[in-house]
C-alpha positions in Angstrom: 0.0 0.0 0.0 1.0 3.0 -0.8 1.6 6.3 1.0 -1.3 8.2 -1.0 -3.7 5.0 -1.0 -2.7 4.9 3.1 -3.9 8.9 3.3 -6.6 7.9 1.1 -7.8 5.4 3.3 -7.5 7.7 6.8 -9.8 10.7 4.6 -12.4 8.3 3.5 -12.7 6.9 7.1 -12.8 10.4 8.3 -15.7 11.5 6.1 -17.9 8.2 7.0 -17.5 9.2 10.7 -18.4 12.7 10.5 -21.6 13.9 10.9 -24.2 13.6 8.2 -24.7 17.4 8.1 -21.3 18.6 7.3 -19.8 15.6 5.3 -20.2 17.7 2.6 -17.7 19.8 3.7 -14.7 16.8 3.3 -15.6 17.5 -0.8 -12.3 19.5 -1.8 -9.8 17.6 0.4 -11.2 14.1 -1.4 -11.3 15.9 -5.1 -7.7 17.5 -4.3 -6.9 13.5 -3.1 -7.8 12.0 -6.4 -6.3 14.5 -8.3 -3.0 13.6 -6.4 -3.7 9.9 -7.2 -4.1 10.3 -10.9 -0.9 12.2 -10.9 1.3 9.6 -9.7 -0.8 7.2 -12.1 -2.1 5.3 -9.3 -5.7 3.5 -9.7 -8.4 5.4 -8.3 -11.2 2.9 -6.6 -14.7 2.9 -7.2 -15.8 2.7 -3.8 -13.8 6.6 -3.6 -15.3 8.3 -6.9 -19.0 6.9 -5.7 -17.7 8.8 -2.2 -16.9 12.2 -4.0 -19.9 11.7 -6.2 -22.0 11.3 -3.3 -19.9 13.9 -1.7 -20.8 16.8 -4.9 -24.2 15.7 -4.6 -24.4 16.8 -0.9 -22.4 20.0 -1.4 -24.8 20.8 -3.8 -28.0 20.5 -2.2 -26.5 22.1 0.7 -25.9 25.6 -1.3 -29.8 25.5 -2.4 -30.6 24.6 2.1 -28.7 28.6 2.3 -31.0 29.7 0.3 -33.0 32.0 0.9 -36.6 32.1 0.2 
């Protein structure tokens, strides 16, 4: 394993602890993560681009709960 996928592995626990509110919020450091992996030519896993898509989704629908009405 290696370092990247080990960092990998710490953010994605991170963001399935958090709390269901601001998980949203773990969006940039996961996208920036990727980025870094594809970079170095490393696989990225399907289980991770679900997360960030998941992720977007979230961070999305949280910028239209700020609105206001």
């Amino acid at each position: 394993m290696t370092n990247l996928t080990t960092e990998l592995a710490r953010l994605e626990h991170q963001i399935v602890q958090a709390d269901a509110e601001t998980r949203h919020l773990y969006q940039p450091q996961l996208r920036r993560m990727m980025e870094r992996l594809a970079a170095e030519s490393e696989t990225i896993p399907a289980r991770t681009k679900r997360l960030h898509e998941e992720l977007l989704c979230q961070a999305i629908e949280a910028q239209f709960d700020n609105m206001p009405i």
